[in-house]
C-alpha positions as CSV (number, residue, x, y, z in Angstrom):
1,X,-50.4,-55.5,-36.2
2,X,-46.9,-55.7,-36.9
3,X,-44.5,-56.7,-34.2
4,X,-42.1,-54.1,-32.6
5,X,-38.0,-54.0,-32.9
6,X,-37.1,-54.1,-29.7
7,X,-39.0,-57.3,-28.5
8,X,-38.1,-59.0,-31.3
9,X,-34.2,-58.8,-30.9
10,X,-34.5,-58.6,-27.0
11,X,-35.6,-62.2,-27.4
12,X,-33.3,-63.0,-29.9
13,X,-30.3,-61.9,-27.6
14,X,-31.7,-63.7,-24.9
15,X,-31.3,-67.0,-26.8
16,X,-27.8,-66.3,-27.3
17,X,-25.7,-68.1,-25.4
18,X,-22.3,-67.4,-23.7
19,X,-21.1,-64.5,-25.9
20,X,-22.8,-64.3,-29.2
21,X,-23.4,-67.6,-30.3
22,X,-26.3,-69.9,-31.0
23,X,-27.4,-73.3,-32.1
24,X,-28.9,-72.9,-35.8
25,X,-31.3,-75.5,-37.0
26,X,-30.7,-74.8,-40.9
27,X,-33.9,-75.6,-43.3
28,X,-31.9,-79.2,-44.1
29,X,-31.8,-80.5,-40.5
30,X,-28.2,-79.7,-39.9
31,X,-27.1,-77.9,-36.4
32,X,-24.3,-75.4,-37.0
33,X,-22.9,-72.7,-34.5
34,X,-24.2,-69.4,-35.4
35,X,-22.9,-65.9,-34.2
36,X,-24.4,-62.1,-33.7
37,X,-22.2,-59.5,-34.2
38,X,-24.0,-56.0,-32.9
39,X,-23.3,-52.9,-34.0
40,X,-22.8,-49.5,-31.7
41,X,-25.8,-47.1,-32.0
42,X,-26.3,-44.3,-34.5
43,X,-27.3,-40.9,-33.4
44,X,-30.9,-39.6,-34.6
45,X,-28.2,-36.9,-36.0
46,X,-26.6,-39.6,-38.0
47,X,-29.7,-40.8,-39.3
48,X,-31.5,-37.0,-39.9
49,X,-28.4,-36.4,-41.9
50,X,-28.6,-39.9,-44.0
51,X,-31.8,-38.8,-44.9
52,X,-31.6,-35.3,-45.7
53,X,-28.4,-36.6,-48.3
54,X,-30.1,-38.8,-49.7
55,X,-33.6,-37.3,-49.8
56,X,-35.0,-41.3,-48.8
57,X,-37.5,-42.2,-46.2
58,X,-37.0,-44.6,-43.8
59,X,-39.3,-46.9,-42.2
60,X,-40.1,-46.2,-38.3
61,X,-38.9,-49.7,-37.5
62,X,-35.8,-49.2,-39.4
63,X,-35.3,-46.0,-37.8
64,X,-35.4,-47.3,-34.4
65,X,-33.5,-50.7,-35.5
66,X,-30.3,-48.0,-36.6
67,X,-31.1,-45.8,-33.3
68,X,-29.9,-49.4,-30.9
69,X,-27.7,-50.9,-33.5
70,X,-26.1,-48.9,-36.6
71,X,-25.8,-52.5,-38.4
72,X,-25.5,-55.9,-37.3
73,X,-24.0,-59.4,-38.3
74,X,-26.6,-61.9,-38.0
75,X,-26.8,-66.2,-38.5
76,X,-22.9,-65.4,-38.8
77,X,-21.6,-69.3,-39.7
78,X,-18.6,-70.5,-42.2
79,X,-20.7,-70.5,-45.0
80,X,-23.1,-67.8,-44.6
81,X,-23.3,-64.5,-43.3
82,X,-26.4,-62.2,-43.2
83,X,-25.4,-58.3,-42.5
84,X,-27.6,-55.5,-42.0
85,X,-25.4,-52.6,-43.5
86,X,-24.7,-49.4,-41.0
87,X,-25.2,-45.8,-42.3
88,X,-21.9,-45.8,-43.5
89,X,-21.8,-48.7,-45.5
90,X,-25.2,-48.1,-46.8
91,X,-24.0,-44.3,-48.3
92,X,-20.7,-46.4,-49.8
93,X,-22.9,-48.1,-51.7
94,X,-25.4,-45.0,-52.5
95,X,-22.2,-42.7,-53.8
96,X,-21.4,-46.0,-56.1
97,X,-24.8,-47.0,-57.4
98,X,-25.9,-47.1,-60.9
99,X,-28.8,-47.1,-62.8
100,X,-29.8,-50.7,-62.8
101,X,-32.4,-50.3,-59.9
102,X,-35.3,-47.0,-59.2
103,X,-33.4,-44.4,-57.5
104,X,-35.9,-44.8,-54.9
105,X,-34.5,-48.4,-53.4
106,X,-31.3,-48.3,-51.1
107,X,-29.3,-50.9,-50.3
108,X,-29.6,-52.0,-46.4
109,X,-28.5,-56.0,-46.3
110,X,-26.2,-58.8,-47.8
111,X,-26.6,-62.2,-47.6
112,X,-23.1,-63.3,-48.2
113,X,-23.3,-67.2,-48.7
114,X,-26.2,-66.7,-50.8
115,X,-25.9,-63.9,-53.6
116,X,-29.0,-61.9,-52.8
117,X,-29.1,-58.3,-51.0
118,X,-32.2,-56.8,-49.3
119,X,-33.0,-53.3,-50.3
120,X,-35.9,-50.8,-48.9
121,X,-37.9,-49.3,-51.2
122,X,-38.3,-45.6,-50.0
123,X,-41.2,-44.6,-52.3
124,X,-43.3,-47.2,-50.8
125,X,-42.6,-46.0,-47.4
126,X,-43.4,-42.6,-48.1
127,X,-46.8,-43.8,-49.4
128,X,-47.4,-45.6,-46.2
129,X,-47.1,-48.9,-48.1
130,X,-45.7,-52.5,-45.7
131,X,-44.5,-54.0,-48.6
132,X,-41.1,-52.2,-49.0
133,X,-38.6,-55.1,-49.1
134,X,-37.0,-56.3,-51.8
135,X,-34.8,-59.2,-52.2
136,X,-32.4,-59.4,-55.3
137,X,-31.0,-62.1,-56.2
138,X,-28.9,-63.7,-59.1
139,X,-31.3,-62.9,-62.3
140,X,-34.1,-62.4,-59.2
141,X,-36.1,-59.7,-57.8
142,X,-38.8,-60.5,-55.2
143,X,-41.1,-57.3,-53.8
144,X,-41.9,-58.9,-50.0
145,X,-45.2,-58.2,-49.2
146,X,-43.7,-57.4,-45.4
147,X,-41.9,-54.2,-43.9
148,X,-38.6,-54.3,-42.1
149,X,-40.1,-55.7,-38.3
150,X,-41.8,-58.5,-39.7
151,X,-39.3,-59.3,-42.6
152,X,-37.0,-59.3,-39.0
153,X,-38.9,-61.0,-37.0
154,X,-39.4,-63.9,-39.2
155,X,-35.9,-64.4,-40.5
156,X,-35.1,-64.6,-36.2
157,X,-38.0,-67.1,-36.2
158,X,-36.8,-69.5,-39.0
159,X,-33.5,-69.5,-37.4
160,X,-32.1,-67.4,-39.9
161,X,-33.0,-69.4,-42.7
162,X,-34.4,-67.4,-46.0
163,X,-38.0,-67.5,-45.4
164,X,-38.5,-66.0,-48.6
165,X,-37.4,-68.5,-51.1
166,X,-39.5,-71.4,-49.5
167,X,-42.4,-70.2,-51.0
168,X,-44.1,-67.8,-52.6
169,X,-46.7,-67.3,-50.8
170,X,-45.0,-66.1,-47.7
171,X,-47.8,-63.2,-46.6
């Protein structure tokens, strides 16, 4: 069973403290301050239209992640920075996109810090497939075998650490 959105980031603004700030314990033992920056809501207009311009699909979860927070800054620190794009910023990047990736991935994260951008791949979620993420990196693609809640939920759990590049075998 995969884990539902709102739980996962009720708990995870619980754990902030005093503002939007938290503790991270990063994968090398150091503490560093971390910050959340939470995006207003989009409208299920905003989102019907995203879709119908750009003919994708978007996962349920996703769906209801954009419907309580059109984007969000996430494990904000001085040297990295992990954003889940709003609709906006996501159709910048569609109206500039070339040929390099299947017209059937969109763009929906950045890791700033790190060089690698998460991307949904709509075909799969139209097929009813989980495994729709997709991490590129420098010279790097990884297919995720997760969908967006659990890809979420675990990124909260390792403290905003990349999960993915620890090991392959991440199912």
């Amino acid at each position: 069973m995969n884990p539902d959105i709102v739980p996962i980031l009720d708990s995870l603004k619980v754990r902030v403290s005093k503002g939007y700030s938290l503790i991270q314990e990063e994968y090398t033992g150091d503490l560093i301050d971390v910050e959340f920056q939470w995006n207003e809501p989009a409208s299920k207009e905003e989102i019907e239209s995203f879709t119908e311009k750009t003919g994708w699909v978007l996962p349920e979860s996703y769906k209801e992640f954009l419907s309580m927070h059109n984007g969000a800054g996430l494990f904000i620190s001085e040297t990295h920075q992990i954003f889940i794009h709003s609709i906006e910023e996501i159709m910048q990047y569609y109206s500039s996109r070339d040929s390099t990736y299947p017209p059937s991935w969109y763009h929906v994260g950045t890791f700033y810090g790190h060089g690698e951008y998460m991307y949904i791949d709509s075909e799969k979620v139209k097929n009813g497939r989980e495994d729709y993420i997709i991490i590129i990196g420098v010279g790097e693609v990884t297919e995720l075998p997760v969908g967006f809640e659990t890809w979420l939920s675990r990124l909260i759990v390792s403290q905003g650490n990349r999960f993915w590049s620890w090991d392959n075998r991440i199912e």
